[in-house]
FIDREN-219070 format. One record per residue: residue number from 1; chain; x negated, y, z negated of N, C-alpha, C in turn. Coordinates in nm, 3 decimals. Layout:
N
     n   chain       n.x       n.y       n.z      ca.x      ca.y      ca.z       c.x       c.y       c.z
   NUM       A         X         Y         Z         X         Y         Z         X         Y         Z
...
END
This chain:
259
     n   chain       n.x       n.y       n.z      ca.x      ca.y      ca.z       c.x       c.y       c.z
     1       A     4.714    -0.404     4.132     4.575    -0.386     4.088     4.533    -0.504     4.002
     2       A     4.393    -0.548     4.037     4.372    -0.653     3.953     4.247    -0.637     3.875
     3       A     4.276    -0.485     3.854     4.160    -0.478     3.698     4.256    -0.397     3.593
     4       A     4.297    -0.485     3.493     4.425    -0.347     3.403     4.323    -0.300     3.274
     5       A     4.361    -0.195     3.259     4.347    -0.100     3.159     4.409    -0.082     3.019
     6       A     4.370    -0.116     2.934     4.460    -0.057     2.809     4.409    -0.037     2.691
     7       A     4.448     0.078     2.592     4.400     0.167     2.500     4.500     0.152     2.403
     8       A     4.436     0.102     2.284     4.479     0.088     2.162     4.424     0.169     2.064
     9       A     4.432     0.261     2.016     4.397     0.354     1.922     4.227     0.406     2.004
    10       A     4.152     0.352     1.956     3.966     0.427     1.989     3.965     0.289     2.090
    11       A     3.995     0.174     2.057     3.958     0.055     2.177     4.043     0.076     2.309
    12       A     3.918     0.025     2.406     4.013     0.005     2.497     3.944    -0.103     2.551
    13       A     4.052    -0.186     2.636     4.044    -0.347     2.648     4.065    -0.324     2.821
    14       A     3.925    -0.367     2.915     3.967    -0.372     3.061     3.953    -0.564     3.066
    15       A     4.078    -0.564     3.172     4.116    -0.723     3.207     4.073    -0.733     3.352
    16       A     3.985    -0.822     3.376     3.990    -0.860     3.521     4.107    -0.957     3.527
    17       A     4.182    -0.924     3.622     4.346    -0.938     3.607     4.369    -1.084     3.757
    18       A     4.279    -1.197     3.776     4.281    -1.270     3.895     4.273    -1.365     3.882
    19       A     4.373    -1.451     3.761     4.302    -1.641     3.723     4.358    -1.709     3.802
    20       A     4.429    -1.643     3.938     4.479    -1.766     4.013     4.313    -1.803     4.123
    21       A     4.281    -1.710     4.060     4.074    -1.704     4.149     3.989    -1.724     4.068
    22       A     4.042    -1.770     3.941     3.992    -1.736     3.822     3.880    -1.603     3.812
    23       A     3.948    -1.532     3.834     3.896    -1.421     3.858     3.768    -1.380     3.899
    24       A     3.775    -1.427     4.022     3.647    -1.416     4.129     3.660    -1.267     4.197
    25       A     3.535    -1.218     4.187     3.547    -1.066     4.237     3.543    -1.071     4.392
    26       A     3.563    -0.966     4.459     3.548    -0.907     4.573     3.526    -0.783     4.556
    27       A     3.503    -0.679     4.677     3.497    -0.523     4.693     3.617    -0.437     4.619
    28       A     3.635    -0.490     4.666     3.754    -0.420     4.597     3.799    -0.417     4.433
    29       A     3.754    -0.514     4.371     3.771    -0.545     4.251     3.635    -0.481     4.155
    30       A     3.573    -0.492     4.276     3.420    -0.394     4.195     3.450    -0.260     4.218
    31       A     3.464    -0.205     4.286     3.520    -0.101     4.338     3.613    -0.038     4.190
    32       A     3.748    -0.128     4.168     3.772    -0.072     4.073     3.711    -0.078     3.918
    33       A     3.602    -0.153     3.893     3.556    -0.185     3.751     3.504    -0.063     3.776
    34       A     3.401     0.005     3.873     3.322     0.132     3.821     3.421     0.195     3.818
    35       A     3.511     0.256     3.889     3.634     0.373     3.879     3.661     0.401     3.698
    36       A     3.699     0.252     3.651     3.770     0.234     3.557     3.667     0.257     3.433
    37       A     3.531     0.174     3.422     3.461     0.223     3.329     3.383     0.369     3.361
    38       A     3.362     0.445     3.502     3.320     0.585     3.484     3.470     0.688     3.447
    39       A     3.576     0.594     3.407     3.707     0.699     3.351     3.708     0.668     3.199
    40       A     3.694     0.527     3.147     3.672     0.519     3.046     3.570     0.639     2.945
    41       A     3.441     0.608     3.004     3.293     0.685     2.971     3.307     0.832     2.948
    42       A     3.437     0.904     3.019     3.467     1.027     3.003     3.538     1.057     2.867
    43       A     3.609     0.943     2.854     3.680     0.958     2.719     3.633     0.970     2.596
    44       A     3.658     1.117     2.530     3.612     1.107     2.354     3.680     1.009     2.269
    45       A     3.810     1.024     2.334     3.844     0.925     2.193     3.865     0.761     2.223
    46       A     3.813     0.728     2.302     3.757     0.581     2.282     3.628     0.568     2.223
    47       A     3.625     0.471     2.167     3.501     0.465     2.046     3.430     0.344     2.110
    48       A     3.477     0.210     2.147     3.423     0.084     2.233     3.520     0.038     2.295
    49       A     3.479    -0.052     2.385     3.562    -0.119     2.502     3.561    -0.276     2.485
    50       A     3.612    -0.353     2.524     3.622    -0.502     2.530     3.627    -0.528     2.722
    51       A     3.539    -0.584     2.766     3.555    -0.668     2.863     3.578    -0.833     2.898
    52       A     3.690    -0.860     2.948     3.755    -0.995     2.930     3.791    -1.019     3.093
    53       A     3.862    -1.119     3.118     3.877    -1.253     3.199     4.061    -1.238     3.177
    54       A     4.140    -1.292     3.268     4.266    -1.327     3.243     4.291    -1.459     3.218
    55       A     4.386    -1.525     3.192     4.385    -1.638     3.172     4.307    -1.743     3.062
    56       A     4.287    -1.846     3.052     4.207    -1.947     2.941     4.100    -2.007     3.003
    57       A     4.092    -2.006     3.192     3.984    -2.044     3.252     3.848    -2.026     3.274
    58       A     3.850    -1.845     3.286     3.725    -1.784     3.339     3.727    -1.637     3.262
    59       A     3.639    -1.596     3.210     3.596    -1.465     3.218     3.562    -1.390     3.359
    60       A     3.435    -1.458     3.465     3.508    -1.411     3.608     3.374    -1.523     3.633
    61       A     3.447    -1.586     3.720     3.372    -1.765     3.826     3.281    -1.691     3.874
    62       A     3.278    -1.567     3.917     3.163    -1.520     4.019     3.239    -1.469     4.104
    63       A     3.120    -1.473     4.217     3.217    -1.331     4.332     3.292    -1.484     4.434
    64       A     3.338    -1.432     4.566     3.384    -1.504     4.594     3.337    -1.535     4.683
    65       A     3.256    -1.678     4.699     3.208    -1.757     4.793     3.239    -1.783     4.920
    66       A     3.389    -1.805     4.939     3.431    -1.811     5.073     3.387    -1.666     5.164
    67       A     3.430    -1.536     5.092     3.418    -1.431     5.176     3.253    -1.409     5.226
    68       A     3.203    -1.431     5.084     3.060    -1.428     5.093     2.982    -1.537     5.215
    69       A     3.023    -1.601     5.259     2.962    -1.729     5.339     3.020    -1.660     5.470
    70       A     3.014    -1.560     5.505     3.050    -1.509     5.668     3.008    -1.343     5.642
    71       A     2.923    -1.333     5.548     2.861    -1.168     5.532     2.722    -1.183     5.659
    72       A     2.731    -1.081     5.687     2.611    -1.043     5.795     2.512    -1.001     5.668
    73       A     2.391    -0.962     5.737     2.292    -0.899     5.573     2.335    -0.750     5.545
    74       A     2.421    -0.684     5.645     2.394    -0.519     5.598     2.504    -0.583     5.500
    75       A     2.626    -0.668     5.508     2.794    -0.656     5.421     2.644    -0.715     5.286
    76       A     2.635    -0.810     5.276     2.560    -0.825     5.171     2.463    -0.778     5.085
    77       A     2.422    -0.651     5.196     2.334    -0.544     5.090     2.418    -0.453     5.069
    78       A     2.530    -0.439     5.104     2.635    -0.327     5.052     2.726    -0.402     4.916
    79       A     2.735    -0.538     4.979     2.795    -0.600     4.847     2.708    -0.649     4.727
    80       A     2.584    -0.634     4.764     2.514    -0.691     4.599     2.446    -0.573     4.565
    81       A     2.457    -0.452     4.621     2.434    -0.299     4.549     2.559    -0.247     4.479
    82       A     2.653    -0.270     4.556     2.811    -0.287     4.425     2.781    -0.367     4.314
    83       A     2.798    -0.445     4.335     2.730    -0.543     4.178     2.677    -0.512     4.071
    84       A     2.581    -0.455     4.148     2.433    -0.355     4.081     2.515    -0.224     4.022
    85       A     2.590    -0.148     4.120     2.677    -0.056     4.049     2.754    -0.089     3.916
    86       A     2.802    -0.167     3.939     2.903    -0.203     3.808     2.828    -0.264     3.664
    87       A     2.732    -0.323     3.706     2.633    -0.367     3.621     2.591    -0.251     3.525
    88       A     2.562    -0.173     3.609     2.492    -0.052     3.588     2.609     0.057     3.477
    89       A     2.761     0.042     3.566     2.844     0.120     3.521     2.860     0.085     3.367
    90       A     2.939     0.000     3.375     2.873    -0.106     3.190     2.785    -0.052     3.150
    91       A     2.692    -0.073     3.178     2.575    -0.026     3.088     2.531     0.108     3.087
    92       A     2.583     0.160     3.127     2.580     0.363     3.145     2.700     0.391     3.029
    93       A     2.819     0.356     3.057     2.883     0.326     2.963     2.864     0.375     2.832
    94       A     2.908     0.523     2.772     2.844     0.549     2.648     2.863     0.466     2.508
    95       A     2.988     0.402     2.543     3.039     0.339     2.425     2.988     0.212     2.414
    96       A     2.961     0.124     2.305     2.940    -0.037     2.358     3.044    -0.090     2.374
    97       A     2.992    -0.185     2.486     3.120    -0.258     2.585     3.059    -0.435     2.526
    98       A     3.161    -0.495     2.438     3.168    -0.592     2.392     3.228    -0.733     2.487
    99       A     3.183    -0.827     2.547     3.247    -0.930     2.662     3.265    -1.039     2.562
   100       A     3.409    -1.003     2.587     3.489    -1.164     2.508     3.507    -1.242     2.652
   101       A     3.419    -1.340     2.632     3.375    -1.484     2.759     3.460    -1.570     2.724
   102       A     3.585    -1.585     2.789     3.703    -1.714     2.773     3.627    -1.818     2.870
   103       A     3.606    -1.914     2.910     3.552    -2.027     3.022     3.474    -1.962     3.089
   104       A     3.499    -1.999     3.196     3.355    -1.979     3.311     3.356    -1.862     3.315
   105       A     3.215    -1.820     3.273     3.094    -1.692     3.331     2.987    -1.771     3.465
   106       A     3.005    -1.729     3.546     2.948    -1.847     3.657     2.865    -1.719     3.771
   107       A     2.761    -1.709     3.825     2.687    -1.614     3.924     2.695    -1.468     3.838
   108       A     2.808    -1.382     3.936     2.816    -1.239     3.938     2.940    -1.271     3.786
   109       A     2.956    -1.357     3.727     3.036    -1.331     3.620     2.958    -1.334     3.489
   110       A     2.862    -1.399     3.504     2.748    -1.408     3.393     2.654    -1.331     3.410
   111       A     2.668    -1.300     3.519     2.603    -1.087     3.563     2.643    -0.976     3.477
   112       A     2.752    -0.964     3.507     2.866    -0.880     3.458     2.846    -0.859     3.237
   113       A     2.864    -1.040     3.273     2.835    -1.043     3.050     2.706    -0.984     3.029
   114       A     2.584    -1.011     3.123     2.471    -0.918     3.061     2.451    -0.830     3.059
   115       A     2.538    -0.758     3.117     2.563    -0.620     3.153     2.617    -0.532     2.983
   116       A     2.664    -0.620     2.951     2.757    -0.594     2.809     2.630    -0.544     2.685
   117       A     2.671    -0.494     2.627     2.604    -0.480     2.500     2.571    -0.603     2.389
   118       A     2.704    -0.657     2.398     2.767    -0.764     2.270     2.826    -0.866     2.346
   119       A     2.768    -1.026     2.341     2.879    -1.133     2.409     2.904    -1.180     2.310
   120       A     3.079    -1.214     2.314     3.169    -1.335     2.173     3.229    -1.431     2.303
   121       A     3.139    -1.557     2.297     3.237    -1.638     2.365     3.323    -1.716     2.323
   122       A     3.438    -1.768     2.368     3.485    -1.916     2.333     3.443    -2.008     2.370
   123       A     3.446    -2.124     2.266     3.374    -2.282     2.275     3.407    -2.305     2.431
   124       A     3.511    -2.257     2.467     3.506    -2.322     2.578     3.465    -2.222     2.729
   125       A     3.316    -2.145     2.660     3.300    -2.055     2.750     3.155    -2.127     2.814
   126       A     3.151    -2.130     2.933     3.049    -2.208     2.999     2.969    -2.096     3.117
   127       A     2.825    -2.097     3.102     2.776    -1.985     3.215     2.651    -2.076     3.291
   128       A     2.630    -1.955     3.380     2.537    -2.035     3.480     2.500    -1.914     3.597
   129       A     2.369    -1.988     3.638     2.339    -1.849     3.708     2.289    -1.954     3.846
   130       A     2.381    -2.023     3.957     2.416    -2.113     4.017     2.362    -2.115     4.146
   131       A     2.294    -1.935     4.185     2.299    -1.903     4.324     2.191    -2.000     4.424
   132       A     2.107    -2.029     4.334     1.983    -2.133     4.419     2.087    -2.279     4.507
   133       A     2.127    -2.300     4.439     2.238    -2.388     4.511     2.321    -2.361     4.606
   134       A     2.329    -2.221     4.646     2.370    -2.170     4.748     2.304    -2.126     4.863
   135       A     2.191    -2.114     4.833     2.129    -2.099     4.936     2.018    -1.879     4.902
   136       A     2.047    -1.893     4.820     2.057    -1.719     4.761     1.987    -1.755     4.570
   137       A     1.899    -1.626     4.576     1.855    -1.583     4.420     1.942    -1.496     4.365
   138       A     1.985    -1.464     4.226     2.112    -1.368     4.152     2.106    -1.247     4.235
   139       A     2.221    -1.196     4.227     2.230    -1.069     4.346     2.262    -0.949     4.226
   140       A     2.319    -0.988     4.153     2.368    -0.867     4.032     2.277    -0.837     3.904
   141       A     2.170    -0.884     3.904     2.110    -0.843     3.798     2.037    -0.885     3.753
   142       A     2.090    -1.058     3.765     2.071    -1.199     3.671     1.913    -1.245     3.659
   143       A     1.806    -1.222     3.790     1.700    -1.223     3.757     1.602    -1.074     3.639
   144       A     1.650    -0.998     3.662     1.613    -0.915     3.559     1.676    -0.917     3.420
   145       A     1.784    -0.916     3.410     1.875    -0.912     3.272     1.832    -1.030     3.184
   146       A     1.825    -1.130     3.244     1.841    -1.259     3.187     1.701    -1.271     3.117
   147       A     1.598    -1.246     3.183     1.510    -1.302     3.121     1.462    -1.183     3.000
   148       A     1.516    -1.038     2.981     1.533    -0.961     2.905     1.598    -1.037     2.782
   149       A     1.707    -1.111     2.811     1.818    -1.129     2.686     1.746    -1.247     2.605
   150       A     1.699    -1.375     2.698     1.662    -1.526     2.638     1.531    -1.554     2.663
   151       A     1.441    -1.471     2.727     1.309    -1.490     2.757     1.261    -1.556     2.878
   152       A     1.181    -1.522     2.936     1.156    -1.590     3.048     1.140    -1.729     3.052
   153       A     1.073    -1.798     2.962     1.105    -1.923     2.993     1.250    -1.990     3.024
   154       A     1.318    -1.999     2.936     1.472    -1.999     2.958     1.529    -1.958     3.057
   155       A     1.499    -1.843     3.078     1.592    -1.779     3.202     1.538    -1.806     3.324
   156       A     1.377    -1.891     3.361     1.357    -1.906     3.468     1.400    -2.104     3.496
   157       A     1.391    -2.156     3.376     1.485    -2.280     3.367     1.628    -2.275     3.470
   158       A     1.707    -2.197     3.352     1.863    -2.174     3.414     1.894    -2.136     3.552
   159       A     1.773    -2.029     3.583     1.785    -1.963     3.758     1.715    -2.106     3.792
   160       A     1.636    -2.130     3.814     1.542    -2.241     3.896     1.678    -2.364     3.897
   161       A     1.717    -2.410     3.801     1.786    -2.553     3.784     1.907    -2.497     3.862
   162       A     1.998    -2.378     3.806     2.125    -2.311     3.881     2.199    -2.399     3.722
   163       A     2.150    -2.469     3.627     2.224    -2.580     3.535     2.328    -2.512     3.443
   164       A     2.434    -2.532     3.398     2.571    -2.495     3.345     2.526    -2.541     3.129
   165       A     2.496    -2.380     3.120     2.500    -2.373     2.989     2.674    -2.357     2.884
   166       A     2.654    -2.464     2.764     2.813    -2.441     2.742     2.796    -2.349     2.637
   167       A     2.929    -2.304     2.570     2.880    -2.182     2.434     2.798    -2.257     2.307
   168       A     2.797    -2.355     2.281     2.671    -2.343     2.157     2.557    -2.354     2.209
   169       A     2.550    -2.421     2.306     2.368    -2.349     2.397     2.340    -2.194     2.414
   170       A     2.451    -2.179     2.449     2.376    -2.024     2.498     2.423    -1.905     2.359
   171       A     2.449    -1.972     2.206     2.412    -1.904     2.101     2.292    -1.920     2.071
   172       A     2.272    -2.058     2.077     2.112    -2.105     2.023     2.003    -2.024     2.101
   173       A     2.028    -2.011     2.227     1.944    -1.971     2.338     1.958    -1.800     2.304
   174       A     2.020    -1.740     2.260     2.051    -1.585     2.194     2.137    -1.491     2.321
   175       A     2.216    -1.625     2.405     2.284    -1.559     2.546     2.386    -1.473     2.509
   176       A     2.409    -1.551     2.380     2.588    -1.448     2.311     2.549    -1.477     2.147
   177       A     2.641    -1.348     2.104     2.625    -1.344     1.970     2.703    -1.389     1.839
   178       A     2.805    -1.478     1.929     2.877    -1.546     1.797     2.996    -1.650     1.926
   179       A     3.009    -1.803     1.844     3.090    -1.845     1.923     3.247    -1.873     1.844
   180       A     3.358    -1.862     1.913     3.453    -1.905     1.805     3.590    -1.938     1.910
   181       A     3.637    -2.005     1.803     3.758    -2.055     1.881     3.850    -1.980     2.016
   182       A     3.881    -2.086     2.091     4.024    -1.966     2.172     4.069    -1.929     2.141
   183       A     4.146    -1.953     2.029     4.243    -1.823     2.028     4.215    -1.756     1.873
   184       A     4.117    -1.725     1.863     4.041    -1.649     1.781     3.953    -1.532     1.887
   185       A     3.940    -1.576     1.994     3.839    -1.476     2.052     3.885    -1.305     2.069
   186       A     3.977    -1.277     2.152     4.058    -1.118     2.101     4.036    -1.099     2.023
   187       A     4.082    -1.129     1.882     4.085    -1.103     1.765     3.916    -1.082     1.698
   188       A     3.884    -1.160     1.733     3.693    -1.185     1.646     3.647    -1.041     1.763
   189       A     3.656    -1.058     1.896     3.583    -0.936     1.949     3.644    -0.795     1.922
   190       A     3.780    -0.775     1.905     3.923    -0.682     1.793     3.837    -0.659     1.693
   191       A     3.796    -0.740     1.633     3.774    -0.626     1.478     3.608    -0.622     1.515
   192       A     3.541    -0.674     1.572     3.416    -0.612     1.590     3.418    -0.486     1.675
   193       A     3.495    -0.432     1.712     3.550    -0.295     1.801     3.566    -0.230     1.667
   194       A     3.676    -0.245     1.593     3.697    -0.217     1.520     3.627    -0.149     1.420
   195       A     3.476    -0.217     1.428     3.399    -0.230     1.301     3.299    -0.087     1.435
   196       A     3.249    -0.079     1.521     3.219     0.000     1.592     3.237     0.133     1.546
   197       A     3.372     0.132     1.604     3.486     0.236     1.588     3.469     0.299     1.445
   198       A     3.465     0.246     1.363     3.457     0.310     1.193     3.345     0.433     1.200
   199       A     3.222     0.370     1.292     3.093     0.448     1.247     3.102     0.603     1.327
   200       A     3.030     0.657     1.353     2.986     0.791     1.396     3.023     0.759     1.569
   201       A     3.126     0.836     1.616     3.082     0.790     1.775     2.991     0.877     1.837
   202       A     2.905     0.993     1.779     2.783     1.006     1.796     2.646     0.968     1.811
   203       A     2.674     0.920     1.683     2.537     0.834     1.693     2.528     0.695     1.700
   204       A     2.631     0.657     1.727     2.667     0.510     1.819     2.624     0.544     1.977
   205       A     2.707     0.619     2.064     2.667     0.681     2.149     2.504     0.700     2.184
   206       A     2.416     0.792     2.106     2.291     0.772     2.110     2.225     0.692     2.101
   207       A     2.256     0.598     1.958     2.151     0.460     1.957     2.206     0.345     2.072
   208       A     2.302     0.346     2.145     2.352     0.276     2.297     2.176     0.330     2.375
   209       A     2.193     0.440     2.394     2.059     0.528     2.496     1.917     0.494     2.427
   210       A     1.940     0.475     2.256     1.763     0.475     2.251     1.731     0.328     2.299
   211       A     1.844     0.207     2.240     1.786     0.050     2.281     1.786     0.044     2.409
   212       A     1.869     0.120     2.497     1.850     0.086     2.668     1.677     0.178     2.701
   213       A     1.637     0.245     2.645     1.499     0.272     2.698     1.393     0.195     2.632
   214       A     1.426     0.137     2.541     1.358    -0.015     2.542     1.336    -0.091     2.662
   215       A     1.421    -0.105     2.740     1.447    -0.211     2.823     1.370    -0.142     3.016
   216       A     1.416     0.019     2.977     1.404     0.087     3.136     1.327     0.100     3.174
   217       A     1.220     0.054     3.157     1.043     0.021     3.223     1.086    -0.045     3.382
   218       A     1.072     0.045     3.467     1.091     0.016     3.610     1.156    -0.083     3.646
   219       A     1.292    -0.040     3.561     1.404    -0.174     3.555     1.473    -0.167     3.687
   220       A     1.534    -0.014     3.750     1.562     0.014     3.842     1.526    -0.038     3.955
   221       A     1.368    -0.037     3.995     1.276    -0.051     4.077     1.299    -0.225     4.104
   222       A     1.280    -0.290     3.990     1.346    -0.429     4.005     1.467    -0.438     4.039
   223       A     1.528    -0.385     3.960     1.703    -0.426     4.021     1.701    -0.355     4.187
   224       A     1.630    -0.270     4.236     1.660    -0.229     4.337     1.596    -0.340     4.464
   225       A     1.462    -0.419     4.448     1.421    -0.520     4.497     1.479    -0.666     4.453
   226       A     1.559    -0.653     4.398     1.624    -0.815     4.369     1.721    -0.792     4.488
   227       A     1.833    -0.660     4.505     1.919    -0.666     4.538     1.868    -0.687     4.728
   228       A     1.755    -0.614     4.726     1.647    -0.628     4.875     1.666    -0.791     4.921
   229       A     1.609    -0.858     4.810     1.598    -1.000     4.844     1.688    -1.103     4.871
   230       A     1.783    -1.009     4.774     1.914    -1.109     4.796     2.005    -1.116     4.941
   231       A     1.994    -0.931     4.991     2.060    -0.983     5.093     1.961    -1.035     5.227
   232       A     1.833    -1.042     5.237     1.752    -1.086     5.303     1.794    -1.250     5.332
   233       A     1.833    -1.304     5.221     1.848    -1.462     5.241     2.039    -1.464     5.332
   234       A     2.071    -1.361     5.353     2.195    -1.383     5.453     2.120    -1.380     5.576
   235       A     2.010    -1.404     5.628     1.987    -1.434     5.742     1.921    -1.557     5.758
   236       A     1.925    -1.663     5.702     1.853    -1.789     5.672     1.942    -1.886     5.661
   237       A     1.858    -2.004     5.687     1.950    -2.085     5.691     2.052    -2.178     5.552
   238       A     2.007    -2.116     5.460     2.023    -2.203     5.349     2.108    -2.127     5.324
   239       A     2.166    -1.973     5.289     2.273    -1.914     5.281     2.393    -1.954     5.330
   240       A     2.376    -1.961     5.487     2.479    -2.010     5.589     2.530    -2.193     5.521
   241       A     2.425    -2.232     5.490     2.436    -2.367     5.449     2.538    -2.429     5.342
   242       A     2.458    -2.347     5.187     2.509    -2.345     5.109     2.633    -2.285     5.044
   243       A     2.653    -2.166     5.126     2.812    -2.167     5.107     2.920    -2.214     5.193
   244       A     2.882    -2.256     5.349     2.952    -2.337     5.392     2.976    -2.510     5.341
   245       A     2.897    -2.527     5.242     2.899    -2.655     5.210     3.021    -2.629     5.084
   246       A     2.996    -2.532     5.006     3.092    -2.519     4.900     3.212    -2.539     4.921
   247       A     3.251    -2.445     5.069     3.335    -2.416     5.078     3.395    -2.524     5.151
   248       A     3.352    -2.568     5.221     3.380    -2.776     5.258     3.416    -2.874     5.187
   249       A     3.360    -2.828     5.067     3.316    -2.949     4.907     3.250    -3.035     4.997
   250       A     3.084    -3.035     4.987     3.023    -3.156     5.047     2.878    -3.087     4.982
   251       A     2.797    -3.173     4.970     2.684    -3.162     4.950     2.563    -3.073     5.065
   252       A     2.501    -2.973     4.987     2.425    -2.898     5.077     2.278    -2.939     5.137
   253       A     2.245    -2.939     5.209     2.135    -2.993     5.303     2.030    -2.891     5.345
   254       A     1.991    -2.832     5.297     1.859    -2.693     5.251     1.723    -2.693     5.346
   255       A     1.656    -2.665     5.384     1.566    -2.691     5.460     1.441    -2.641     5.375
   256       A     1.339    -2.725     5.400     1.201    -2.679     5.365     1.166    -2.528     5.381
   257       A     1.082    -2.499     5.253     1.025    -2.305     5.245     0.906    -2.402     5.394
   258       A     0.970    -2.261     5.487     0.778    -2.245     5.613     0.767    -2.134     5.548
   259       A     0.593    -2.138     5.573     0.529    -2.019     5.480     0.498    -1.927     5.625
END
């Protein structure tokens, strides 16, 4: 299994467990994040969660491009409504789920962090929301979430450019909420669990639900038409393009919008 589980007193810490992919998702790996956070969510005596990355490389690169570059549109509207699930699962999530960002947050991995309540990255945590370069707009969230977290100007910069923000940009920019060393990061996102954990898990629990209806103004309705659009562009040519070019290493060759 390459999502592990583990519970330390009220915390519990899920690992996407894949840095030889630097932990690039597939079905299966989404598959188990909801399992794991709708088993978590049941639990009273977890108080908050930590979501992390294995390794010193990636928190998670994104999904995985190669598989993705031979999806028909139905695999791709089944795979970027998973996305949407897990996104979702996180954030249903009664407890706050805190993302300690080791390196690359990259597509569906910088999906995933907005999904979070709380981001602590390390200096050497770098994100990006890349998909225009592929041929595809964010499939997991990233056009709705994002411009929630840093404002639309910003967030239509980062989507439009696809450009690679490093961690003191995206504090300044309000992407994450504190940056600090590698091997300080466990530990700095550890006692902010910690500090969670002290208060009421009642009314931690509740005030999770009152700030998300801040946000739920026909959020659904969007996330449910992003995920429309996204797999729409698996029948075009710039999809086919751009991840066969990745996956080549060669430069992609895009064709003019016909209206």
């Amino acid at each position: 299994m390459s999502i592990d589980l583990s519970v330390n007193g009220a915390i519990a810490t899920v690992t996407i467990n894949n840095p030889a992919e630097l932990n690039a998702l597939d079905v299966r790996h989404l598959r188990d994040l909801v399992a794991i956070f709708e088993s978590v969510g049941k639990r009273g005596d977890i108080r908050a969660v930590l979501l992390t990355g294995a390794g010193e490389r990636a928190f998670v690169a994104g999904a995985n491009i190669k598989r993705m570059s031979v999806m028909s549109i139905a695999e791709a509207q089944e795979f970027g409504a998973l996305g949407h699930v897990v996104a979702r699962a996180i954030e249903s999530t009664p407890q706050p789920v805190i993302a300690a960002i080791n390196g690359f947050a990259l597509g569906g991995g910088c999906e995933l962090s907005l999904a979070c309540d709380i981001r602590i990255a390390s200096t050497t945590a770098v994100f990006a929301q890349p998909e225009v370069a592929l041929g595809i707009p964010p499939g997991w969230g990233g056009s709705q979430r994002l411009p929630r977290l840093v404002g639309k100007g910003i967030a239509s910069e980062l989507i439009f450019t696809g450009r690679r923000v490093k961690a003191e940009e995206a504090l300044r920019i309000g992407l994450v909420n504190q940056v600090v060393a590698p091997e300080d990061l466990v530990a700095t996102a550890t006692s902010l669990a910690e500090s969670i954990a002290a208060n009421s898990p009642d009314a931690v629990r509740k005030s999770k639900r009152l700030i998300a209806r801040a946000f739920d103004a026909d959020f659904q309705a969007s996330l449910d038409h992003e995920a429309q659009v996204f797999a729409q562009t698996f029948e075009g040519h710039d999809q086919r393009e751009g991840m066969t070019a990745f996956v080549e290493k060669r430069q992609a060759v895009f064709e003019d919008v016909k209206e």
